[in-house]
Every structure is written in structure tokens, then in C-alpha cells.
C-alpha positions as CSV (number, residue, x, y, z in Angstrom):
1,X,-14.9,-15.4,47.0
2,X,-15.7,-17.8,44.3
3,X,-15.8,-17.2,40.9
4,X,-17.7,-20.3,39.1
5,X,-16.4,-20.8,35.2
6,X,-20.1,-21.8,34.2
7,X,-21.5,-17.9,35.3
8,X,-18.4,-16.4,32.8
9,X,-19.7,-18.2,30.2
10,X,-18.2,-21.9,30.7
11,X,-20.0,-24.2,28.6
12,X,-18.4,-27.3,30.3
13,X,-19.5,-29.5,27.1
14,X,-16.6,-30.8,26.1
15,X,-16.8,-29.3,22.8
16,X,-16.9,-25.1,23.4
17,X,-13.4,-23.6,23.6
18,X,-13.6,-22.7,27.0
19,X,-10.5,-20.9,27.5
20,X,-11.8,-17.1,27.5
21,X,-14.6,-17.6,30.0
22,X,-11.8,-19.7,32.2
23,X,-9.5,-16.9,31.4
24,X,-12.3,-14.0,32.4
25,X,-12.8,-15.5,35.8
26,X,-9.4,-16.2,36.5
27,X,-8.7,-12.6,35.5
28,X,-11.6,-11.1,37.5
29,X,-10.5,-13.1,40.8
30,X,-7.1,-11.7,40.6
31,X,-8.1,-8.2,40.0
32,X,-10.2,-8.1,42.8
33,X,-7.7,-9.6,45.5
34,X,-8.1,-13.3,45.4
35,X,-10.5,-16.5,46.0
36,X,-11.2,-19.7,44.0
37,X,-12.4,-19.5,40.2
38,X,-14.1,-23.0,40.5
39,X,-14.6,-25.7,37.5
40,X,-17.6,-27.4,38.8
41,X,-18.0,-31.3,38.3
42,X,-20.0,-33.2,36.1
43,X,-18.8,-31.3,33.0
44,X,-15.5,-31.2,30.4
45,X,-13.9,-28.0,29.8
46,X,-12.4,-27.6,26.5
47,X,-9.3,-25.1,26.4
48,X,-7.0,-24.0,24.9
49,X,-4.3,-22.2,27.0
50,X,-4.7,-20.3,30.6
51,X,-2.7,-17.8,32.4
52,X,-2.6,-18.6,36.1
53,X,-2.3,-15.3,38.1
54,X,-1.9,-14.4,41.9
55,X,-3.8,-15.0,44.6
56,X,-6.0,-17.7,42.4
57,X,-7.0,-21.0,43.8
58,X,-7.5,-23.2,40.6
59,X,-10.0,-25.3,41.8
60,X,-11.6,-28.7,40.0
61,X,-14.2,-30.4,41.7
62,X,-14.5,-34.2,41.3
63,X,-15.9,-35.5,38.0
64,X,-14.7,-32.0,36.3
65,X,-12.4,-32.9,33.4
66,X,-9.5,-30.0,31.8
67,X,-9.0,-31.0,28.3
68,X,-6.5,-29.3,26.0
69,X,-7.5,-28.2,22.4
70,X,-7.0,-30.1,19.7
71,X,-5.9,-27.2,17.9
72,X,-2.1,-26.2,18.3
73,X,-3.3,-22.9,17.6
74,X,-5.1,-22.6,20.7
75,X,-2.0,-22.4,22.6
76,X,-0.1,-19.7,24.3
77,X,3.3,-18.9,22.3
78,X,6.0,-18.9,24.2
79,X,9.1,-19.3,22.1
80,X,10.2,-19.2,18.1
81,X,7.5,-16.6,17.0
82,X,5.2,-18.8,18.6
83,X,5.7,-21.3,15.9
84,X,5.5,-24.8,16.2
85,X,8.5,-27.0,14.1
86,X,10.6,-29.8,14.4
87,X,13.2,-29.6,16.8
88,X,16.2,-28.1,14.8
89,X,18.7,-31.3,15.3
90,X,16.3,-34.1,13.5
91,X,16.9,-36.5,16.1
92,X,14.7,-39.1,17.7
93,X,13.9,-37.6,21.6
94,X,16.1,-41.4,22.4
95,X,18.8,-39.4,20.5
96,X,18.8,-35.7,21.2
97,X,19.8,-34.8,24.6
98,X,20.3,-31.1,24.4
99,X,17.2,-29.0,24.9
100,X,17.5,-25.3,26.6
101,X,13.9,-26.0,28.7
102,X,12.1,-23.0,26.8
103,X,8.8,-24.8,24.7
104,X,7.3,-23.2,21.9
105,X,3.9,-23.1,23.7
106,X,2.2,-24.1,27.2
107,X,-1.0,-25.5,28.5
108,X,-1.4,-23.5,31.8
109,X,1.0,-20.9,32.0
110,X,2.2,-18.1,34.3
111,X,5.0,-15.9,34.8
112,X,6.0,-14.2,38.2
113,X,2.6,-15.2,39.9
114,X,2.6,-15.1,44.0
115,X,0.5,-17.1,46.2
116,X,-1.2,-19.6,43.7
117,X,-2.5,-23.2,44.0
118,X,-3.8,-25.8,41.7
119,X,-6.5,-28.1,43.6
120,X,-9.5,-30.5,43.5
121,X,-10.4,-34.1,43.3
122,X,-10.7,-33.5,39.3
123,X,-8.9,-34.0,36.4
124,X,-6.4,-32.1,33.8
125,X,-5.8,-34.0,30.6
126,X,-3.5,-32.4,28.0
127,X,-4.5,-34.6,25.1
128,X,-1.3,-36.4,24.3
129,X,-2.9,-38.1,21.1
130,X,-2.4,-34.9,18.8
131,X,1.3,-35.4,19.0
132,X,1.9,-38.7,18.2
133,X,4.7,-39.9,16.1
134,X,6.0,-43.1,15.2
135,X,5.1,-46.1,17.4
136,X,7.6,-49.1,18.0
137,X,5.2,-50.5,20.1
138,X,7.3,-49.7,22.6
139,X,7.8,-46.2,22.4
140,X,5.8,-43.7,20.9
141,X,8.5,-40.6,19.1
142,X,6.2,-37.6,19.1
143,X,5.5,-35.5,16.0
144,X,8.0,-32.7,17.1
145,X,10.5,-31.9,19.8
146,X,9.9,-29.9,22.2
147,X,6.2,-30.4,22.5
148,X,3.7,-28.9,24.8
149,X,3.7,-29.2,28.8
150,X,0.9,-29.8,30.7
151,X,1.9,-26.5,33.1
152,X,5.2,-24.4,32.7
153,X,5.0,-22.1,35.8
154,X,8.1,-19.9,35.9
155,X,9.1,-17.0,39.0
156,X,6.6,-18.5,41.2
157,X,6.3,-17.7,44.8
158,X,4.4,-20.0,47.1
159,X,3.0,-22.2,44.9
160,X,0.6,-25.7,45.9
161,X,-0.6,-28.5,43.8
162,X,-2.5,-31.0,45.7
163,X,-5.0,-33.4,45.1
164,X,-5.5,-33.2,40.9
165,X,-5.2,-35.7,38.8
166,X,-2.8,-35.1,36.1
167,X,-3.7,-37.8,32.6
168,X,-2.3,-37.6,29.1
169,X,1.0,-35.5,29.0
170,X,3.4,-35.8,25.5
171,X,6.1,-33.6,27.2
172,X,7.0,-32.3,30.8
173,X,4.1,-32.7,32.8
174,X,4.5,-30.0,35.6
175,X,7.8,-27.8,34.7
176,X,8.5,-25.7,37.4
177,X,11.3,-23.0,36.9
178,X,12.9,-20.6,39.3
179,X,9.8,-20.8,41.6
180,X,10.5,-20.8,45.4
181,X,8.3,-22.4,48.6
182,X,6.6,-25.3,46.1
183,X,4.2,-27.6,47.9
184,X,3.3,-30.7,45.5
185,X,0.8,-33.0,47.5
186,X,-1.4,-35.8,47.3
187,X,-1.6,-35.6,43.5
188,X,-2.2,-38.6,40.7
189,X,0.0,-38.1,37.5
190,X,-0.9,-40.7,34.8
191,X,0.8,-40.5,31.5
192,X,1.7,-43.1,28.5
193,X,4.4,-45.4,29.7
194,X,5.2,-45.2,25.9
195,X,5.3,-42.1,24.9
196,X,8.8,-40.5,25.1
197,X,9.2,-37.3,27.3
198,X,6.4,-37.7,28.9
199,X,8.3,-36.7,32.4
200,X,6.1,-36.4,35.5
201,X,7.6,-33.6,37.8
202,X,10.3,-31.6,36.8
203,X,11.6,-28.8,39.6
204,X,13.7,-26.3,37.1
205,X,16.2,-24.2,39.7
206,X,13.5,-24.5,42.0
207,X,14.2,-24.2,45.8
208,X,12.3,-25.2,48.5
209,X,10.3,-27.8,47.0
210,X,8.1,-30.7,48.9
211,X,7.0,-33.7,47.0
212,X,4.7,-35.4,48.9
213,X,2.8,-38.4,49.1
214,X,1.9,-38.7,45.1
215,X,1.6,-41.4,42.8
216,X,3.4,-40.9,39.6
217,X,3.2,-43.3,36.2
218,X,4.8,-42.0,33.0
219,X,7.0,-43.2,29.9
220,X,10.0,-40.3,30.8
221,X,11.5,-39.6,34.4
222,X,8.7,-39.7,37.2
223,X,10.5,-36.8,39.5
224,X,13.1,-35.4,37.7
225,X,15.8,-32.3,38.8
226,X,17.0,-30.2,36.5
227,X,18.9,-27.1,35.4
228,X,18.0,-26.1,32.3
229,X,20.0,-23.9,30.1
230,X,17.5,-21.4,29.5
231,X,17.0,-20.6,33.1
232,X,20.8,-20.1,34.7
233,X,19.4,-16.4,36.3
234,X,17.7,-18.6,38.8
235,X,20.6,-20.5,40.1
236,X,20.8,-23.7,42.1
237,X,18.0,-26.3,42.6
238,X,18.1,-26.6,46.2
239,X,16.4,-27.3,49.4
240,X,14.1,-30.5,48.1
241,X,12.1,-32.8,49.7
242,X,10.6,-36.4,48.1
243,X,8.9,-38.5,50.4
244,X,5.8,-40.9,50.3
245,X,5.1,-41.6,47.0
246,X,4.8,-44.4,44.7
247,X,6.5,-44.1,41.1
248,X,6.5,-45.9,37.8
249,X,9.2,-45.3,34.7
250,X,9.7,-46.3,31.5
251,X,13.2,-44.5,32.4
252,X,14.1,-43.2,35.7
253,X,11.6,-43.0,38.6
254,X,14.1,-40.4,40.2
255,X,16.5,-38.6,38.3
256,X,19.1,-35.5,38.8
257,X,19.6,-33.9,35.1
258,X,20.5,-34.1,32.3
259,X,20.0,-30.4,32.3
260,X,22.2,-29.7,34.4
261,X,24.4,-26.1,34.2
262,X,23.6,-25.4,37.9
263,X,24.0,-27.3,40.9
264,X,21.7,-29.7,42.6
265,X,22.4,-29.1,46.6
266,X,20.2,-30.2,49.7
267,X,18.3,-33.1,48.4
268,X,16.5,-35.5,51.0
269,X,14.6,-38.6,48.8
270,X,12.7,-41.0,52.0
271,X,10.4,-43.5,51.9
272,X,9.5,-43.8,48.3
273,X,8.3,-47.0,46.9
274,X,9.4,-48.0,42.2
275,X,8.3,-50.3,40.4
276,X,8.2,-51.1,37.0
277,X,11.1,-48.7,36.2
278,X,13.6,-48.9,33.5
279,X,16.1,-47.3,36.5
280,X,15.2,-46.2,40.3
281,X,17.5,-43.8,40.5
282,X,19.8,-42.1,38.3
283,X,22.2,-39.3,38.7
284,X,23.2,-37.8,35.4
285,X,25.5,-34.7,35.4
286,X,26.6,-33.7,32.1
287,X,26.5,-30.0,32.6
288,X,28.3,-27.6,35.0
289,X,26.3,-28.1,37.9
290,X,27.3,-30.2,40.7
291,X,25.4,-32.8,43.1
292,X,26.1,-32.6,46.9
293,X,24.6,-33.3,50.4
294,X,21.5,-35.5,49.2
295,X,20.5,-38.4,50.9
296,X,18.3,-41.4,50.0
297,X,16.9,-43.2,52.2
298,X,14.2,-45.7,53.3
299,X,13.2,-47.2,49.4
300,X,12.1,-50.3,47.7
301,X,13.2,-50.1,44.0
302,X,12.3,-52.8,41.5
303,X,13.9,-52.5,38.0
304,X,13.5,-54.3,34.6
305,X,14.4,-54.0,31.0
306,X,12.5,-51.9,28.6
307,X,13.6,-51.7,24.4
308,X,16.9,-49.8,23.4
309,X,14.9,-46.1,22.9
310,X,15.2,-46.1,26.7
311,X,18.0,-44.7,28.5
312,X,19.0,-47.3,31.2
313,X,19.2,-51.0,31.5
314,X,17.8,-51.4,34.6
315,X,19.8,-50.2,36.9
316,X,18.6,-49.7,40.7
317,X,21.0,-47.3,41.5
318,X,23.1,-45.3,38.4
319,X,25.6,-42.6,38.8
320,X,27.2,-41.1,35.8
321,X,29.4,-38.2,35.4
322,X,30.8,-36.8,32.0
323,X,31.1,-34.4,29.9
324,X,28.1,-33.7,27.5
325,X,30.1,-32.9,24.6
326,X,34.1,-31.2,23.9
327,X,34.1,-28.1,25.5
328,X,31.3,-28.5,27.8
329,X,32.5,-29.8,31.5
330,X,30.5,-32.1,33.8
331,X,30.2,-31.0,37.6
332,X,31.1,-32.8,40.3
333,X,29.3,-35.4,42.8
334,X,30.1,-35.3,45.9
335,X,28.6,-36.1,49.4
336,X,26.0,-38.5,48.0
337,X,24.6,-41.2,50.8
338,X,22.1,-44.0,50.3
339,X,20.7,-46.3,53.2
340,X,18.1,-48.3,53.9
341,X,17.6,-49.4,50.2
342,X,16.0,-52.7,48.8
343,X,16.4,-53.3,45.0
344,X,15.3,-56.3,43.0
345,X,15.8,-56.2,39.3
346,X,17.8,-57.1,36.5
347,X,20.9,-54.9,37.2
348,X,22.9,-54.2,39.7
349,X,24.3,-50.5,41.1
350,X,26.3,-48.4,38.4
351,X,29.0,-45.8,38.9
352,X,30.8,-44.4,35.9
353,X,33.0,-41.2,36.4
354,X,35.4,-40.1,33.7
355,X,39.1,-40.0,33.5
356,X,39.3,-36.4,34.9
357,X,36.4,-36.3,37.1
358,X,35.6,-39.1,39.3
359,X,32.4,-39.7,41.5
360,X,34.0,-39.2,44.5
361,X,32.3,-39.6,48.4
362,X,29.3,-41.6,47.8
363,X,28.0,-44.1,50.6
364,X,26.1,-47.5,50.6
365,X,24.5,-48.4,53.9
366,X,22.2,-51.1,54.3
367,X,21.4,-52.4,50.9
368,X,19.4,-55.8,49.9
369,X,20.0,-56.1,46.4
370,X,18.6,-58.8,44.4
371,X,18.9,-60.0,40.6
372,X,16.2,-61.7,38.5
373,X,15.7,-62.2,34.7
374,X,12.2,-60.8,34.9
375,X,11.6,-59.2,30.8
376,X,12.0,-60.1,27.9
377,X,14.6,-57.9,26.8
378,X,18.6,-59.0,26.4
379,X,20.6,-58.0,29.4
380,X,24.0,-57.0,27.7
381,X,25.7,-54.5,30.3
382,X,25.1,-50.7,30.8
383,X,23.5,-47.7,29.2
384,X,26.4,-44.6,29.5
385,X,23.8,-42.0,27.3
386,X,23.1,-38.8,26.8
387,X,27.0,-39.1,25.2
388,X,28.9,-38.9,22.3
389,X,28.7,-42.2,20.6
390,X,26.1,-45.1,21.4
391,X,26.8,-45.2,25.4
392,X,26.9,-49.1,25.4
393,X,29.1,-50.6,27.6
394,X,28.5,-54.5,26.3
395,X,29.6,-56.9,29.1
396,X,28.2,-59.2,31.4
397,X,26.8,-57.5,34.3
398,X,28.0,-57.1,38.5
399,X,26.4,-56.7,41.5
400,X,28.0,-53.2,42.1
401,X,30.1,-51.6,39.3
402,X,32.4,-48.7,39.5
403,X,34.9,-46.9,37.1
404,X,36.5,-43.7,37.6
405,X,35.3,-43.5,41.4
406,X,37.2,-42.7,44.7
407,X,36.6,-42.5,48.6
408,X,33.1,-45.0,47.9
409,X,32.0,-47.1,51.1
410,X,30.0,-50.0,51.3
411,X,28.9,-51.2,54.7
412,X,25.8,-53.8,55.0
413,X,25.6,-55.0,51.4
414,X,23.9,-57.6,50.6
415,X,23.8,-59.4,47.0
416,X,21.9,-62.5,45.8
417,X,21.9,-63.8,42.3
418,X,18.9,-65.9,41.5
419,X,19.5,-68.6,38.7
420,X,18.0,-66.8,36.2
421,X,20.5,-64.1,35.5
422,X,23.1,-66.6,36.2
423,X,24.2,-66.7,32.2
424,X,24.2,-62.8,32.6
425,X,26.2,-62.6,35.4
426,X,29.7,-61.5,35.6
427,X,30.7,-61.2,39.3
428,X,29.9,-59.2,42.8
429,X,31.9,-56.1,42.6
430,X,33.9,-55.1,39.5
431,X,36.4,-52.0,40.2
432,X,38.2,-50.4,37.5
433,X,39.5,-47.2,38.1
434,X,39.3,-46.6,41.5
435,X,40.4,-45.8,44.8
436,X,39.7,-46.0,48.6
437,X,36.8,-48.1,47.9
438,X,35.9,-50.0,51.2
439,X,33.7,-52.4,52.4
């Protein structure tokens, strides 16, 4: 069955709050077993927030356009009486790191939904402009932390988004938590490479995720793992597949944590193409949960130097284990292999454990790894944060750095320096720290 918005009352222009006749079909096609409640093109749906519900295929057709309110009040309350107010710390979003992944509101929304997909050729735009901040002109701080996701889907059982185009995200674009068998295909997300936390995909204790084939631009971590405080009743995120797609960061294009108070097991990243990235990719653990058995493989990463609000200075390849704060103990990482890699940037690879926790089983195989001066930005060493302190490490930069690391091979490496990072340039390999390191 379908169930077309514009016969529930949809006015489609662009203007209407939309959300009650969206909310009536969706609630109708549920209720009476399933089908596609269809946004038809050619029109712009105001709304403010929907439920998504079982058995519903969410369907936009090309040239139909989702736009969120420009009324806060519009918005489904999900946390804090359903109040909106600054986060509690007062910190810049470069600043805080600690946030429990619970919003105060959501755009789309559901809760313990089976069997639901997200589809079309057309577009959902969440309106990022209502919560800017202060602009550097390189990052814009938004008005208040944390600020509204495009789609928080939590307890979700076969869930697909395919083919939407996602525009216009302040926060976490698509936060998925504790869902299980997630299909994410073919889909364009297209955010502010500006505007802080403007992350693309975030899988929350998710298992069973496939990431496949979709091109990703945004200001905050393009694919990003975590293991959010909030959520520890779901447990690992595990079973994940990235493969075929084509990201841009401002930060990380592929990042594990910093949420991290589960473990991240069973990752397979192949055949992925970043560019324009602040990092390619970055393991953080600063939380209880550990990182084994993942595997990169197959990827071209190109890095470059964005302003200081950034975490990273452009590394391709950045592993960091430590803890978040006293009393809070980073996991482990363990079993951790890349091969078949190409970077070209303006760093070189970055391993940093900690005095009683070293990275420890990691493997390079087949890595091309080139260093140009490309930006315009200093390059004056590495970028250690979220930590206590500033998280410079000020030095002249190396091929492949590691500190605090043990039982690391290299085999097939490849480094070339070109003359323009030649001032910046400290030497090949730097080891402090270490042991059975082998090349």
C-alpha cells in the first residue's frame, strides 16, 4: 500500500508545518501492517519532528525536499524536560569531549521500530542555519551543545537507508544506537565543512552494519564508531562493514570513538577513497572499550591541515590510546591490520599509547606514503586531544611515529618526502617507547 502525505493533508509548500499530516500517514501505514507513506516530488515539506514506526518505507521521490522547522519548539523532546540549554560544561564543541549521546530533541525519531527503511532519490535538510554560533571563518561553534540530529534511531531491527540525500546537519547526522542488521546504501550526506559536530554516520553499539557505496562531506567525522555512555545496555559495536565510498572531513573521514565505554570488535574498512580530510583514519580510545580484529584495507587517503579548532594535524593514519580523564581507563587496541594503503598529505602515520597501556599488534602492509606542504596552515607536530591539557605535541614531524607501542610490523613501506615539507621534516621513523617493532 501507499499512503501519499498530500491525501493526509500534506501541503508540500514549504511553508505549512507538515509534521501531523506526515505523522497521520505514517501512523495509519503502521497500524494497518505496513507499505510506503510517500512524499511526492516537486514540493517542500515543512516539519517539525516525525516518529518512524514499523513496517514503514519512508519514501521521497526525486525533487521532494524534508525541511526541519525553524522553530526549536517543533521538535520532539527527548532529554532535560525537553528543554533546550547550553551544554552544562561551557566549553567550545573543539574543547568539550565528554557527551553521554542522549540530545535534548531529534529530527526523525523512533524507538524499538522493526523492519523500517528510509529511501528515495529526494532530499532531507535539517536546517543547520538556526544553530549557528560564532564563525572563525573556519569553523562555525554552534549556539548550544548538544544540538539536534538529523535522525536518532535507537532498538532498531532491520533497518535500510539507501539512496536519500542527506544536506544541512549542525550535529550527528544519522545516530544509530543499539540497532541490529543496518543496511546504509547508495546515500549522499552533504553537510558544512565548517560547522563543528556536524558528523556524517555515527553507528552507536550497533551490530551488523553495512556501509556501502556512499558519498559523505561534512565539517565532523564522515563515518564515525562509537560507544556512547548513555547506551552501555546495548553492548559492543560489532560486525561492521565500510566499503565503496568516497569521504571528505574537516576531521576524521573514519574514526573509532571518542565515545568509547564498549568495545569496537569485527571491523572490515575496504576500498574507500579521502580527500580533503583533516585525518583519514583515526582510532581514538579513551573509554573502556577496546579495538580488535579490524582490518583496512584497499584506500587512497589524502590529508591536509585545517585551523587549531580541529582535532588532527593531518594525519593519514592516527592511533591514540589514553585515558580520558583520572579515574577513567582507556581500553586496549589490539589485532589492528592495514594494507594496501596510499596516503599523500602533510603528516605522516601516528601511534601514541600511554605509559601503562601500549598500542600493541598493529600491522602495516603495503603502504605508499607521501608528504607535501599543500595548506596554508603551520605544520608543528601532532594533535594528542580529547585530553587533559592542550594535546600538542610541538616537534618536527616523521614518516611513521610511535610512542608507547609494542609487537608493530612494517613490511612494504614506502616513504617520500617532497621538498616542500623538507623544513618540516624531522626523520623516517621516530620510536620512543617501544618494543618489537620490525620492519
Amino acid at each position: 500500500m501507499i499512503y501519499n502525505v498530500l491525501e493526509f493533508g500534506a501541503k508540500g509548500d514549504g511553508v505549512t508545518n507538515d509534521a501531523k499530516a506526515i505523522q497521520k500517514a505514517i501512523d495509519t501505514c503502521t497500524g494497518e501492517g505496513g507499505g510506503r507513506v510517500l512524499l511526492p516530488g516537486g514540493h517542500t515539506y515543512n516539519s517539525g519532528s516525525i516518529l518512524l514506526k514499523s513496517n514503514v518505507d519512508f519514501h521521497l521521490e526525486m525533487g521532494a525536499v524534508l525541511k526541519a522547522s525553524d522553530d526549536l519548539n517543533d521538535y520532539y523532546p527527548l532529554a532535560n524536560g525537553g528543554k533546550i540549554v547550553a551544554h552544562e560544561s561551557g566549553l567550545p564543541s573543539f574543547l568539550n569531549s565528554e557527551y553521554n549521546g542522549r540530545p535534548f530533541h531529534a529530527f526523525l525519531y523512533g524507538f524499538d521500530q522493526k523492519n523500517v527503511a528510509i529511501t528515495g532519490l529526494g532530499t532531507i535538510d535539517a536546517n543547520e542555519k538556526i544553530f549557528y554560533g560564532t564563525n572563525s571563518g573556519f569553523h562555525i561553534e554552534g549556539t548550544y551543545y548538544p544540538r539536534i540530529p538529523l535522525m536518532l534511531l535507537e532498538k532498531f531491527e532491520h533497518l535500510t537507508i539507501q539512496d536519500v540525500t542527506l544536506i544541512n546537519c549542525a550535529f550527528w547526522t544519522v545516530h544509530l544506537v543499539g540497532c541490529n542488521d543496518v543496511l546504509i546504501q547508495g546515500i549522499r550526506l552533504l553537510n558544512n565543512l565548517q560547522m563543528a559536530n556536524s558528523d556524517g554516520i555515527d553507528p552507536d553499539h550497533c551490530t551488523n552494519v553495512r556501509i556501502i557505496g556512499c558519498h559523505i562531506e561534512c565539517g565532523d567525522d564522515a563515518i564515525v564508531l562509537k560507544n556512547s555512555g548513555d547506551y552501555n545496555q546495548y553492548g559492543p559495536c560489532e560486525n561492521i562493514v565500510i566499503s565503496n565510498c568516497t569521504l571528505i572531513s574537516t576531521s576524521a573521514a573514519i574514526k573509532f570513538g571518542t565515545e568509547g565505554e564498549c568495545s569496537f570488535r569485527n571491523v572490515l574498512v575496504d576500498n574507500c577513497t579521502i580527500s580533503r580530510s583533516n585525518r583519514g583514519i583515526s582510532l581514538q580510545i579513551r573509554d573502556g572499550g577496546n579495538v580488535e580484529n579490524a582490518v583496512f584495507s584497499n584506500i587512497t587517503i589524502e590529508t591536509r591541515r585545517f585551523s587549531h579548532e580541529w582535532w588532527g594535524r593531518a594525519e593519514p593514519i592516527c592511533i591514540t590510546v589514553q585515558d580520558r580523564k583520572p579515574g577513567v581507563k582507556a581500553g586496549k587496541v589490539r589485532n589492528v591490520r592495514f594494507q594496501n594503503i596510499t596516503c599523500k598529505g602533510e603528516n605522516g602515520i601516528f601511534i601514541r599509547g600511554s605509559e601503562d597501556n601500549y598500542v600493541e599488534d598493529v600491522s602495516f602492509e603495503n603502504i605508499h606514503l607521501t608528504l607535501e606542504k599543500t595548506s596554508r596552515w603551520e605544520i608543528e607536530g601532532y594533535d594528542i586531544r580529547p585530553c587533559q591539557g592542550d594535546g600538542a605535541i610541538h616537534t618536527k614531524i616523521s614518516g611513521i611515529y610511535a610512542d608507547y607501542a609494542r609487537d608493530i610490523s612494517f613490511e612494504h613501506v614506502k616513504i617520500n618526502v617532497e621538498e616542500s615539507m623538507q623544513p618540516f621534516y624531522k626523520e623516517d621513523v621516530t620510536l620512543l617507547n617501544t618494543e618489537e617493532i620490525t620492519f
